[in-house]
C-alpha positions in Angstrom: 4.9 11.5 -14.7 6.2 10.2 -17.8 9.2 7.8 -19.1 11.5 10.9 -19.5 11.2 12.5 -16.0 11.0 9.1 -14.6 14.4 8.2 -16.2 15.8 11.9 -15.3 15.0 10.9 -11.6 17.0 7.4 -11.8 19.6 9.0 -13.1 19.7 11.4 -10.8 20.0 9.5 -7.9 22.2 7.1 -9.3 24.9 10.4 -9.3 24.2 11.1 -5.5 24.3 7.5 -4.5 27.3 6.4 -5.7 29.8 9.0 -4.5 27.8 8.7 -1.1 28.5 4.8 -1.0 32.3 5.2 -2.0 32.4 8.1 1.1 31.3 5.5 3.5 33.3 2.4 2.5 30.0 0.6 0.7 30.7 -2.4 -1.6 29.0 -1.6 -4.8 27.0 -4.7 -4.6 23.1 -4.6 -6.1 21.9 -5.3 -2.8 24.0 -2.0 -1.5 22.8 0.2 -4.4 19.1 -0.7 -3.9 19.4 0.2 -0.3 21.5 3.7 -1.1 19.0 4.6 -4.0 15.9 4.3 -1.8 17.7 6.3 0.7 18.8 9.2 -1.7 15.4 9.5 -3.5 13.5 10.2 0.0 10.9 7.6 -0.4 11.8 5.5 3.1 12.0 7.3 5.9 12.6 4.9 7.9 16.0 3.5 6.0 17.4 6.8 6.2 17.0 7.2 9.6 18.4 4.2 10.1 21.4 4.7 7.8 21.9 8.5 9.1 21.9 6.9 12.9 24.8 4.6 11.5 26.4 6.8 9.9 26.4 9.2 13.2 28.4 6.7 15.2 31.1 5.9 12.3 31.7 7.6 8.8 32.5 3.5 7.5 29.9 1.0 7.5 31.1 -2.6 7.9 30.1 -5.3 5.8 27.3 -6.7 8.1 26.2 -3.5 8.8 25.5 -3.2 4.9 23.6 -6.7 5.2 21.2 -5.9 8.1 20.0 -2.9 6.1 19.3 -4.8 3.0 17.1 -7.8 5.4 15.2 -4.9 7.2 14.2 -2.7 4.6 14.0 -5.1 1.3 13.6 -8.4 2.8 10.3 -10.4 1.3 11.6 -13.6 2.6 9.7 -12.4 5.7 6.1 -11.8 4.6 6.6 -15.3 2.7 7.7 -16.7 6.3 4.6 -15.3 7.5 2.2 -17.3 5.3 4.3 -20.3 6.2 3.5 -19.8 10.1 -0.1 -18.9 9.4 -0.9 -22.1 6.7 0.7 -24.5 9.8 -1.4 -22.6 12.6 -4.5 -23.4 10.3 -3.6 -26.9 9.5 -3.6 -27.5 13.3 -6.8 -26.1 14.2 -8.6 -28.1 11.6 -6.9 -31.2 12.9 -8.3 -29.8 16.6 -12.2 -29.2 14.8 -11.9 -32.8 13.3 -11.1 -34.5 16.5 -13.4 -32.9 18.1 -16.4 -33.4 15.7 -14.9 -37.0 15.2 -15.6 -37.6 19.0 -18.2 -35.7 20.0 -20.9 -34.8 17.5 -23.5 -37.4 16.3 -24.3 -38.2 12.3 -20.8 -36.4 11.4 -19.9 -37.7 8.8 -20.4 -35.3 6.3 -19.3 -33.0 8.6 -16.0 -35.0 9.1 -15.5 -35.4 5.0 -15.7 -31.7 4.4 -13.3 -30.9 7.0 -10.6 -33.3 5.6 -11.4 -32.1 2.2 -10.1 -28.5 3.8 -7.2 -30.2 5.1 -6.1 -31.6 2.1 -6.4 -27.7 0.4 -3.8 -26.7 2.7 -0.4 -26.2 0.8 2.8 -24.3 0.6 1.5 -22.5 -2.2 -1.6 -20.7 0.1 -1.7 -17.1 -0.1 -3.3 -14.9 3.1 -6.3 -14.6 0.8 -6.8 -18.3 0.5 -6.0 -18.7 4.3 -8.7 -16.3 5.2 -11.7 -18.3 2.7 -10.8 -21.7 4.4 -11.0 -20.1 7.4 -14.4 -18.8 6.9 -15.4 -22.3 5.8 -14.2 -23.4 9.4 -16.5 -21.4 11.2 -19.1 -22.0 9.0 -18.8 -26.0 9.4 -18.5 -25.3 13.3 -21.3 -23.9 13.4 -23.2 -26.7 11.7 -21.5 -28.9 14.1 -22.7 -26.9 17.1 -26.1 -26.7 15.8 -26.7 -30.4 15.2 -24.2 -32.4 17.8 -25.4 -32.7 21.1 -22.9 -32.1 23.0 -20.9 -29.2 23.0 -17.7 -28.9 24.9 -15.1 -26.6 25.8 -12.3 -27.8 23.6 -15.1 -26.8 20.6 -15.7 -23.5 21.9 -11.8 -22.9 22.5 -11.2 -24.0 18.7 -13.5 -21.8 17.6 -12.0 -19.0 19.5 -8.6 -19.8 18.4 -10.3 -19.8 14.9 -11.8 -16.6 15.3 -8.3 -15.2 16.5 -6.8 -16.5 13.5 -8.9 -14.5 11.1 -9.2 -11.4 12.9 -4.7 -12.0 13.0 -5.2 -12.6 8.9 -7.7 -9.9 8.6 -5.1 -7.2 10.0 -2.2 -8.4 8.0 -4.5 -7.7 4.9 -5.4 -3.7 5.7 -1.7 -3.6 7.0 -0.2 -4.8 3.3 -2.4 -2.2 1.9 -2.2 0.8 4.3 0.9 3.3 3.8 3.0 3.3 7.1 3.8 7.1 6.9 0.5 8.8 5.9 -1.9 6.5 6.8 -3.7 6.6 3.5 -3.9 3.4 0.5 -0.9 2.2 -0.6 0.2 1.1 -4.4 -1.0 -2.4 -3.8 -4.4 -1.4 -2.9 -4.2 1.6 -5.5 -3.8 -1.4 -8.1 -6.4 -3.5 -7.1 -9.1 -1.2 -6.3 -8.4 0.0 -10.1 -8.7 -2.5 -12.0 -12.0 -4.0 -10.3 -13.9 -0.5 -10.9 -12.7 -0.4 -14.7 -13.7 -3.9 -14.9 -16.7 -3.0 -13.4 -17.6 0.0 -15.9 -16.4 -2.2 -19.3 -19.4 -4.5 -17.8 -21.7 -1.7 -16.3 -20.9 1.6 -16.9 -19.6 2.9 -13.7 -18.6 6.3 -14.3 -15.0 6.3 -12.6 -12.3 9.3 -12.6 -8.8 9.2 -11.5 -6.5 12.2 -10.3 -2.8 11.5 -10.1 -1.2 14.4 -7.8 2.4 15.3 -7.0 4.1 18.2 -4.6 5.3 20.5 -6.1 9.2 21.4 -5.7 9.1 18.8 -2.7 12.7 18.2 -3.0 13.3 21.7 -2.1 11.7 20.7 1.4 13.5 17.7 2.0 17.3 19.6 1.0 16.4 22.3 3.0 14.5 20.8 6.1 15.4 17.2 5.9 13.4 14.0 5.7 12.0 13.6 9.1 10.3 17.3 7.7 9.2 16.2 4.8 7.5 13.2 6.1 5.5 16.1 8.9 4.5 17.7 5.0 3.5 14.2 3.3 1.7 13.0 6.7 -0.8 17.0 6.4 -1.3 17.0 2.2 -2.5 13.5 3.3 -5.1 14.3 5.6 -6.4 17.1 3.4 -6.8 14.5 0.7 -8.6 12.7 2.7 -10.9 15.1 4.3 -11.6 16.4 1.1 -13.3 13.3 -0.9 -16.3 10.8 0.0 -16.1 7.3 2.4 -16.3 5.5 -1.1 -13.4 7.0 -2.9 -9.9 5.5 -2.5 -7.1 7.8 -1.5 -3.6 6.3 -2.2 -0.2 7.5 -1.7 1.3 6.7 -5.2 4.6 6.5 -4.3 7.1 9.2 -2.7 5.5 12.7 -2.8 2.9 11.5 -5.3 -1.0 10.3 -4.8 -3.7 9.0 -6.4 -7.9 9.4 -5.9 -10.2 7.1 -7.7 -13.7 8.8 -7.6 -16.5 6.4 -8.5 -20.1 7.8 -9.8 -18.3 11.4 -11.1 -18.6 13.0 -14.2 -15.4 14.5 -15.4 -16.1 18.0 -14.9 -16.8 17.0 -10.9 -13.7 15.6 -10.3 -11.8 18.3 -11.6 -14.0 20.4 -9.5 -12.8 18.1 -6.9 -8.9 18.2 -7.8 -9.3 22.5 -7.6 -10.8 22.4 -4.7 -8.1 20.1 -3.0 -5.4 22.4 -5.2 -6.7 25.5 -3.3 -7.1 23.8 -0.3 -3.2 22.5 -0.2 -2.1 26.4 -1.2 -4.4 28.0 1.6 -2.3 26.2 4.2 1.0 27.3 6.5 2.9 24.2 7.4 5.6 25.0 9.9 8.5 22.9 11.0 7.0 21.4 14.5 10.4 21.9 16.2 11.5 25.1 15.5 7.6 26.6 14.2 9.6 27.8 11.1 7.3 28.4 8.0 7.7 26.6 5.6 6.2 28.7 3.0 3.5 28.4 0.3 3.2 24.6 -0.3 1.3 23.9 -3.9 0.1 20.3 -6.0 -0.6 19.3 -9.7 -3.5 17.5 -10.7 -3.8 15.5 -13.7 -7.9 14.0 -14.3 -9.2 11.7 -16.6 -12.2 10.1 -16.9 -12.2 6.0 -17.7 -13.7 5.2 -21.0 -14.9 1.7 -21.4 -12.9 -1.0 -22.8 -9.4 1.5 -23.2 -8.2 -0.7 -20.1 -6.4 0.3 -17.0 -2.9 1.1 -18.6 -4.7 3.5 -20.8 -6.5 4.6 -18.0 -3.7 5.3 -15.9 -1.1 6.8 -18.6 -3.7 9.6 -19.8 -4.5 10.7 -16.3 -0.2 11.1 -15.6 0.5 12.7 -18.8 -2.4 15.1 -17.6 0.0 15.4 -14.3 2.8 16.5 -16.4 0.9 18.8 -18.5 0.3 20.8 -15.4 3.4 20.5 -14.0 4.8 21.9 -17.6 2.1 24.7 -17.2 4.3 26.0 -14.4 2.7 24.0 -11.4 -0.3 24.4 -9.3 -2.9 23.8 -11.4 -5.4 21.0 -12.5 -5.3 19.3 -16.3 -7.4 17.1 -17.8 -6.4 13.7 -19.9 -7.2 14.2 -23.2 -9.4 11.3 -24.6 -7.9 7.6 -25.3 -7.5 6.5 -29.0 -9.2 3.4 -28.8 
């Protein structure tokens, strides 16, 4: 989608948010506007719900209630809270492994050093990603410890298990930062990381490496006419077929909103627009009906845009061909697949 409809779509729901905040009483604060934006573009689910069930009880929100919806919904305070918690639980269990080797385990000292030196990397500044390698060094050092000490005692094997916990603990908060809540599928975050490794990776190698950038079409219409909760039931099926449709090592990503990405690795051009038809006629063939009332919901269609990564253009490149290629379709008259003309380089 380019800068134009993207600055069409602010605008527009800059119009419906602000009458909709002086309705209901809302100081137009930043905070307020970012939480009535989100809610009028249909991108959280979960806000408006919130907000409608509010709004159900009393036309007026108060000042706090305005306040609690900003800390839910935008507040990153918490994840950095988190990583406090985590680095503390982590300092503790080295301290328990060092004891423990200290007193118990014979020629150590190496061991010992090693251990402290971990110690000493643990900082404010850690990230879960840095958490999770000293962790595997921890395991890796118990294990050394168990294989040469000669004795080997419960509080070890306890540590270890608390250790163990720990990473599995870190290892879920990873997939759960990258994983959409609605649909199950990518998010943005991994979206951006998986895509810049793999065009890394063909600038040094020559990976062949396609991305599709898809949107619903007309899926306001759905959301006016149906509601959100509806909408979500529509986003939660296009995201299965997605799925369902490409190979284990592909990455399918909800974009943002109603729009999704695919990043096919080892696929010539002309097969992933193969691909994006196939998923195009797929998507059409279906009836989605409402699951309350069984109420079609008619003929339900996506655009495709597909470009292939030529080395050294660079992910921005990469990723503004293959959504002018969206938009191309979409200006064709919508459901239909268009491919990214080539980068000038």
């Amino acid at each position: 989608m380019d800068y134009d409809e993207l600055s069409d779509k602010a605008a527009e729901y800059m119009r419906l948010a602000l009458p909709l905040m002086r309705k209901h009483g809302v100081p137009m604060t930043p905070d307020n506007y970012m939480v009535w934006y989100e809610h009028v573009s249909g991108k959280n689910a979960q806000l408006s719900e919130k907000l409608n069930a509010m709004l159900s009880g009393d036309p007026r929100l108060s000042e706090a209630q305005c306040k609690a919806l900003h800390e839910q919904f935008f507040n990153l305070e918490k994840d950095r809270k988190e990583v406090i918690e985590l680095r503390l639980e982590l300092a503790r269990l080295i301290k328990e492994v060092i004891n423990f080797v200290s007193s118990s385990v014979a020629h150590n000292d190496k061991v010992n050093q090693h251990l402290d030196t971990l110690l000493s990397r643990v900082d404010r500044e850690m990230t879960p990603q840095q958490i999770h390698e000293i962790v595997d060094e921890i395991l890796n050092e118990t294990r050394i410890a168990i294989n040469n000490g000669e004795l080997l005692t419960e509080r070890l094997n306890t540590a270890m298990v608390e250790v163990n916990k720990l990473k599995q603990e870190l290892e879920q908060t990873k997939r759960e930062a990258k994983t959409d809540t609605l649909t199950g599928l990518a998010n943005r975050k991994a979206f951006d990381d998986l895509v810049s490794k793999v065009t890394d990776d063909a600038d040094s190698s020559g990976l062949d490496v396609c991305l599709l950038f898809c949107d619903l079409d007309n899926f306001k219409d759905i959301n006016d006419n149906h509601g959100h909760l509806v909408g979500d039931q529509v986003l939660k099926v296009i995201a299965n077929a997605l799925r369902d449709c490409v190979k284990g090592r592909d990455l399918v990503a909800r974009y943002g909103g109603e729009e999704f990405s695919i990043i096919l690795l080892n696929t010539s051009l002309q097969n992933a627009k193969t691909v994006a038809d196939n998923i195009r006629q797929e998507v059409a063939a279906k009836r989605i009906q409402r699951k309350d009332t069984q109420q079609s919901l008619g003929q339900i269609t996506i655009s495709f845009g597909v470009a292939r990564y030529v080395a050294t253009e660079g992910v921005e490149s990469f990723m503004q061909r293959a959504d002018r290629a969206l938009y191309m379709s979409k200006r064709k008259g919508r459901n239909c697949v268009s491919e990214a003309p080539p980068p000038t380089i």
